[in-house]
C-alpha positions in Angstrom: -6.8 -28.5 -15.1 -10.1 -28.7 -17.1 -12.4 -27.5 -14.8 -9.5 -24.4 -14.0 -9.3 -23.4 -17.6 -13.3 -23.9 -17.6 -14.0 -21.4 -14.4 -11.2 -19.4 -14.8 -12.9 -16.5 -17.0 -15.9 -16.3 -15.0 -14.2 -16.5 -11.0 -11.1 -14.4 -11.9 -11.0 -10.6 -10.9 -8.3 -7.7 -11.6 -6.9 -7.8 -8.1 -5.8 -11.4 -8.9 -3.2 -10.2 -11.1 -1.4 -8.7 -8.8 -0.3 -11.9 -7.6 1.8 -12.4 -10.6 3.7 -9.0 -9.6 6.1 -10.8 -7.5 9.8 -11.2 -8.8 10.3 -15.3 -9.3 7.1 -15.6 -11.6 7.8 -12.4 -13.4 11.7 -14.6 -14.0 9.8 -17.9 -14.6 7.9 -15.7 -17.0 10.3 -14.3 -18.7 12.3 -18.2 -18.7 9.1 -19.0 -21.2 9.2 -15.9 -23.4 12.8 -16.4 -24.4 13.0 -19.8 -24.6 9.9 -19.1 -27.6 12.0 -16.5 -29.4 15.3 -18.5 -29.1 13.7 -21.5 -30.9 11.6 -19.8 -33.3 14.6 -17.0 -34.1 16.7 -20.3 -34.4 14.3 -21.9 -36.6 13.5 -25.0 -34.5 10.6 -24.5 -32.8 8.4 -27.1 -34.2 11.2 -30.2 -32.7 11.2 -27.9 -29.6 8.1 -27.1 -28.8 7.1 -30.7 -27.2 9.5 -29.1 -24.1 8.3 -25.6 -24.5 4.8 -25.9 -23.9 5.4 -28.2 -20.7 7.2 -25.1 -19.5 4.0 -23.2 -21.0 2.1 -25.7 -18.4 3.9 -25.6 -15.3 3.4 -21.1 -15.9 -0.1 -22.5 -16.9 -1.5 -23.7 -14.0 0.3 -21.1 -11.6 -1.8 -18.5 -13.4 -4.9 -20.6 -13.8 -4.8 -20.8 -9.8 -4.7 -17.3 -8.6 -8.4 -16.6 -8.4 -8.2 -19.4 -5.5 -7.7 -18.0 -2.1 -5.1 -20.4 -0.7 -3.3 -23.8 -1.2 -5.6 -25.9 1.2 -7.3 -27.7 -1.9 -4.3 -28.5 -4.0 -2.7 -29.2 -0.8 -5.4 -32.0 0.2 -5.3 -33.3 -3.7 -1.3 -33.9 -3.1 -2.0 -36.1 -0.3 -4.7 -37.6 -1.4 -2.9 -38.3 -5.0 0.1 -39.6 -2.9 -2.1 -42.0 -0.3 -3.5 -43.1 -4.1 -0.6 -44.0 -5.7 0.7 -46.2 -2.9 -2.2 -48.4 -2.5 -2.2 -48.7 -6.1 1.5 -49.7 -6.1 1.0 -51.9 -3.4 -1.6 -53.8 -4.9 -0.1 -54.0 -8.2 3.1 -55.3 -5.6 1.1 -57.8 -4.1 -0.3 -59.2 -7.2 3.2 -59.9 -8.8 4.3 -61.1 -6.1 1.9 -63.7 -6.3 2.0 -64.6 -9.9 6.0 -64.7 -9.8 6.1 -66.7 -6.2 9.1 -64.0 -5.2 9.4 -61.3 -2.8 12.2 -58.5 -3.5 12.4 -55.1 -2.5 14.7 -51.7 -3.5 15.5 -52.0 -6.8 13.8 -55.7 -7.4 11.9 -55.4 -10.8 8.6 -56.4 -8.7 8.4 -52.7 -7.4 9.5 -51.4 -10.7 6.9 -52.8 -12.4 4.2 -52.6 -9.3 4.6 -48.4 -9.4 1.8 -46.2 -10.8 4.3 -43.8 -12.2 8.3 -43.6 -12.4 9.6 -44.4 -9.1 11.4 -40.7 -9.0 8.4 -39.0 -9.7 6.5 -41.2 -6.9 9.1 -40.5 -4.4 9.2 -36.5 -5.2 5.0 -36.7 -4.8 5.6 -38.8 -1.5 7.9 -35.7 -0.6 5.9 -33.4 -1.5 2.8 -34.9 0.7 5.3 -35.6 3.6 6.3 -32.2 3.7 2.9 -30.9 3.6 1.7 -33.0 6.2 4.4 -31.5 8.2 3.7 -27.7 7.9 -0.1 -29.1 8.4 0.8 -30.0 11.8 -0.6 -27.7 14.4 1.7 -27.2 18.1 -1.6 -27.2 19.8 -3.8 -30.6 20.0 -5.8 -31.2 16.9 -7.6 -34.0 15.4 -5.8 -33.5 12.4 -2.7 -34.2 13.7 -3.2 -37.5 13.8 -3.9 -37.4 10.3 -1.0 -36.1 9.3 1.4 -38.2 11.1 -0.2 -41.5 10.0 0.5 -39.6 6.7 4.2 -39.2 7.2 4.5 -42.4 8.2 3.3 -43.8 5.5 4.7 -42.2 3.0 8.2 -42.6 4.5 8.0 -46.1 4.7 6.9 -46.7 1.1 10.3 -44.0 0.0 12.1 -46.3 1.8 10.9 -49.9 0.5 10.8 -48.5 -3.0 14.2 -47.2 -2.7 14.0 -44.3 -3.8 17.3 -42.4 -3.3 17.4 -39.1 -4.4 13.7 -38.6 -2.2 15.4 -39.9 0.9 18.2 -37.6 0.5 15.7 -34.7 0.2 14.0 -35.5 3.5 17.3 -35.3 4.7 18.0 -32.1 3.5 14.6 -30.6 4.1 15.3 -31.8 7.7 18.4 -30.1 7.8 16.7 -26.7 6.3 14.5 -27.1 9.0 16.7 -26.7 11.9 17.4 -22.9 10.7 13.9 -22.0 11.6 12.2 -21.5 14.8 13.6 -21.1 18.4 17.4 -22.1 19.3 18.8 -21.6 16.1 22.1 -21.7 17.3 21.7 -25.5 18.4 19.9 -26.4 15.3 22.5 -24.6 13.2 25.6 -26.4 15.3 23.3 -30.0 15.0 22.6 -28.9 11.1 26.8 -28.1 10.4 27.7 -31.5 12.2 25.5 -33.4 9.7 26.6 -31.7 6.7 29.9 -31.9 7.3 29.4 -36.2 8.7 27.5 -36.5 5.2 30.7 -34.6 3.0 32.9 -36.5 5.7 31.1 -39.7 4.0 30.9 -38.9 -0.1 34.6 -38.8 0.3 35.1 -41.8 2.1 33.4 -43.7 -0.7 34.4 -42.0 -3.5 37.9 -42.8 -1.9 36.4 -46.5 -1.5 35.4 -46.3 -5.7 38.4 -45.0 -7.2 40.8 -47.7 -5.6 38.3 -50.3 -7.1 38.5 -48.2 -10.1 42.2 -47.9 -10.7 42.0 -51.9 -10.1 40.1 -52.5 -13.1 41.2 -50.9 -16.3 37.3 -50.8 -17.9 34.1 -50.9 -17.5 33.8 -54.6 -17.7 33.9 -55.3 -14.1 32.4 -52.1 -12.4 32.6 -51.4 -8.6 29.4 -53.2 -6.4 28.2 -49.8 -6.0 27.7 -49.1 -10.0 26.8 -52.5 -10.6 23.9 -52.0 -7.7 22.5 -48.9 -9.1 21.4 -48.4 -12.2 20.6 -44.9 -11.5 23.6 -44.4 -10.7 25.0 -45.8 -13.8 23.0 -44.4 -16.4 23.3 -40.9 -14.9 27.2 -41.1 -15.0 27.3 -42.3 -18.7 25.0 -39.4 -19.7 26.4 -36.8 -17.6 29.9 -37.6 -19.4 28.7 -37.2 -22.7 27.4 -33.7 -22.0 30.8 -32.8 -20.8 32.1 -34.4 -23.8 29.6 -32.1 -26.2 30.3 -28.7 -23.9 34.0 -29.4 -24.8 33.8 -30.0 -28.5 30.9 -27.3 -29.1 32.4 -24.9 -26.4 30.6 -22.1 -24.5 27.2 -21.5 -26.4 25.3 -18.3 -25.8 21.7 -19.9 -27.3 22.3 -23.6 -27.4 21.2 -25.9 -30.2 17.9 -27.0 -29.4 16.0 -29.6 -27.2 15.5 -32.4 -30.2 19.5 -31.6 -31.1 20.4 -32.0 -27.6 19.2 -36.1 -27.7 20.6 -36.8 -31.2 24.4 -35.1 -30.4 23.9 -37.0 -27.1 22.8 -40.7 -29.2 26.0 -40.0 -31.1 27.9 -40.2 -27.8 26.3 -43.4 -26.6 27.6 -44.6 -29.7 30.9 -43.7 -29.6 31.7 -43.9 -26.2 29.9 -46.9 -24.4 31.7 -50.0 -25.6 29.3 -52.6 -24.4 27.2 -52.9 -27.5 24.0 -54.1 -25.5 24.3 -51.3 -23.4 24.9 -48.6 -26.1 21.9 -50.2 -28.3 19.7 -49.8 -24.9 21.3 -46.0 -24.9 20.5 -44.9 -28.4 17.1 -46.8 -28.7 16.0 -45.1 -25.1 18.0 -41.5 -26.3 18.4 -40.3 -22.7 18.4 -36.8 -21.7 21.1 -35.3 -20.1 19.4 -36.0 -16.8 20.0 -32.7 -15.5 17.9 -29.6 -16.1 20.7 -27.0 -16.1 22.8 -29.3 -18.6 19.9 -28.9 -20.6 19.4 -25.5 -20.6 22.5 -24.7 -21.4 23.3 -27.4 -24.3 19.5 -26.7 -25.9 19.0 -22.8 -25.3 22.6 -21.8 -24.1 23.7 -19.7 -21.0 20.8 -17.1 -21.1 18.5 -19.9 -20.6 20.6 -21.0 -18.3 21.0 -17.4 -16.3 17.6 -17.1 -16.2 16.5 -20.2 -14.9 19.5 -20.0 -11.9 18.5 -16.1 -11.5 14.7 -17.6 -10.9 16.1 -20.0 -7.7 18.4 -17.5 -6.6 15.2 -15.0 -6.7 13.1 -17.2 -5.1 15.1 -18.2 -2.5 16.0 -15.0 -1.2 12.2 -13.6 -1.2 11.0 -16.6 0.6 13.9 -17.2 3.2 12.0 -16.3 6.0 9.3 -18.8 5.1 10.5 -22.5 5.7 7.9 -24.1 3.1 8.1 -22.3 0.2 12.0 -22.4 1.3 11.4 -26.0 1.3 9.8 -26.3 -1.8 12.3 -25.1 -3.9 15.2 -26.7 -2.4 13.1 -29.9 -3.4 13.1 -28.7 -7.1 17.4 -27.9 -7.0 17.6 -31.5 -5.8 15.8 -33.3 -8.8 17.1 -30.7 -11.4 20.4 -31.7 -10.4 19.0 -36.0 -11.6 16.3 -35.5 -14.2 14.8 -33.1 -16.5 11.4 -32.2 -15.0 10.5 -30.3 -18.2 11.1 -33.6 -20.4 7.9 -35.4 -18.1 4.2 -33.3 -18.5 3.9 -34.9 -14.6 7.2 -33.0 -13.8 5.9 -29.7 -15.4 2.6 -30.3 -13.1 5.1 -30.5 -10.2 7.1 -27.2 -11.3 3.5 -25.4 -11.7 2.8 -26.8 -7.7 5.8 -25.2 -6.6 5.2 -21.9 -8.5 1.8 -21.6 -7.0 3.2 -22.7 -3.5 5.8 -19.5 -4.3 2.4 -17.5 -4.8 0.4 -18.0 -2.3 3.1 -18.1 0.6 3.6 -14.1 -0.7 0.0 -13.1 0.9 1.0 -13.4 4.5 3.9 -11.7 3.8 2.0 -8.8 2.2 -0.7 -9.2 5.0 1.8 -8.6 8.0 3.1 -5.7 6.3 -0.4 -3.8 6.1 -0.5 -4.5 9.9 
């Protein structure tokens, strides 16, 4: 970012800016501009400006980058980054391991505490490198191929030992986009229905499985194995209910309340609504997010934040549905704005700016057939 903000004057040219004409920045853009006026019009935009300006970031470096010619670099520094992080991990892993005399995997707090950085953010950069690797891969033989294999290998192995749920379930869905590009879509679209419908065919089956446990057990006392197993889980369900709770009792909100208001009407929820006192104090002293970028839009800058934020996926998916990366890319960030609020971490907003210059550059070869 330094050396970017550093170069950037003297490398940049006017015919760079023409990158920023395309639609989904202009949207992203425009995301920024009104989420300024809403707070400073509303009065808050010193407690909201510690989220505003990590949108300002992720807009940031997608600007900073267009003097660059391509993605190669940033490309390499998100493998690299990725390759980093798990030998870090793995050290760290190895050296509790040995000062504790224990070996646990998934959710043990030995991989907790062994990871570099949170474990969702880790498995969406291990995505992110995986998927990469993959559009790296050339049909022809190449010695980078082997690179790039050994790299997906890697990286899918260490998703899986850290458990990392909402990463695996991405693959799985990228895997799925997948099979609507390239030859004998008509078999990849049959294979692609059969699995969706298997993996609907599933959720039911054990939400079936939870609510029987549930109507067993009057409270939260005793919860199912599969809440009591995931914290994730857990926390995410709590939270998620308290923003319903607040969209009831506020109602429909055209400009929201604010970022900072968002957390304290939620810590007034944890403390009304979770009965477990340990787990409510845990609650209010961490104040949780609503875990869930579009709750948070709406609830801190109402439904034209909201609009505008769904109008820039909807955008972006339509101008890059031909392309399966950028395609890719995006269905990645609707999968963890649906779990956490990217824009609460300055390491999510880095990821957001990624995917907006992945949405940049992959626009060139479009524009580049079309001169043809």
């Amino acid at each position: 970012m330094a050396i970017l903000v550093v170069a950037f004057p003297f490398i940049v040219k006017k015919e760079d800016f023409k990158k920023l004409k395309s639609l989904p920045i202009a949207i992203f853009l425009i995301l920024f501009a009104y989420l300024l006026i809403d707070s400073f019009s509303s009065g808050r935009l010193l407690e909201d400006f510690n989220i505003i300006k990590k949108i300002m970031i992720a807009a940031g470096l997608a600007i900073l980058y267009i003097p660059v010619a391509d993605a190669k670099k940033i490309n390499g520094a998100i493998i690299f980054s990725s390759l980093a992080a798990i030998l870090f991990s793995v050290y760290n892993f190895v050296l509790i391991t040995d000062a504790t005399g224990g070996f646990a995997l998934g959710d043990s707090p030995q991989v907790i505490e062994s990871l570099l950085i949170d474990r969702l953010y880790l498995g969406l950069l291990c995505t992110f490198s995986i998927l990469i690797s993959f559009q790296g891969i050339q049909k022809k033989y190449h010695p980078n191929n082997n690179y790039y294999l050994a790299n997906i290998l890697i990286n899918a192995l260490f998703i899986i030992l850290i458990a990392s749920k909402i990463a695996v379930v991405s693959l799985f869905i990228l895997l799925l986009i997948k099979q609507f590009y390239g030859q004998r879509k008509i078999w990849k679209i049959l294979i692609a229905a059969f699995a969706i419908t298997a993996v609907v065919g599933l959720f039911f089956v054990i939400r079936n499985e939870q609510s029987i446990q549930s109507s067993q057990k009057e409270n939260l006392k005793n919860p199912p194995a599969f809440i009591e197993n995931s914290m994730t889980y857990e926390l995410r369900a709590v939270v998620w209910n308290c923003a319903q709770t607040i969209i009831n009792e506020d109602g429909f909100t055209l400009t929201g309340i604010g970022f900072d208001a968002t957390k304290d009407e939620l810590v007034a929820c944890y403390k009304t609504q979770i009965s477990d006192i340990e787990k409510s104090e845990k609650f209010v002293s961490k104040r949780y997010n609503t875990h869930n970028q579009f709750l948070d839009f709406y609830l801190s800058a109402g439904f034209i934040a909201l609009f505008i934020f769904l109008a820039f996926v909807v955008v972006s998916f339509i101008t890059n549905r031909k392309q399966f990366f950028p395609t890719a890319m995006l269905a990645i960030l609707l999968m963890y704005c649906m779990v956490e609020n990217l824009f609460h971490r300055q390491i999510g907003a880095y990821y957001v700016g990624f995917i907006l210059i992945v949405l940049i550059t992959s626009a060139k070869p479009a524009e580049n057939n079309s001169l043809k």
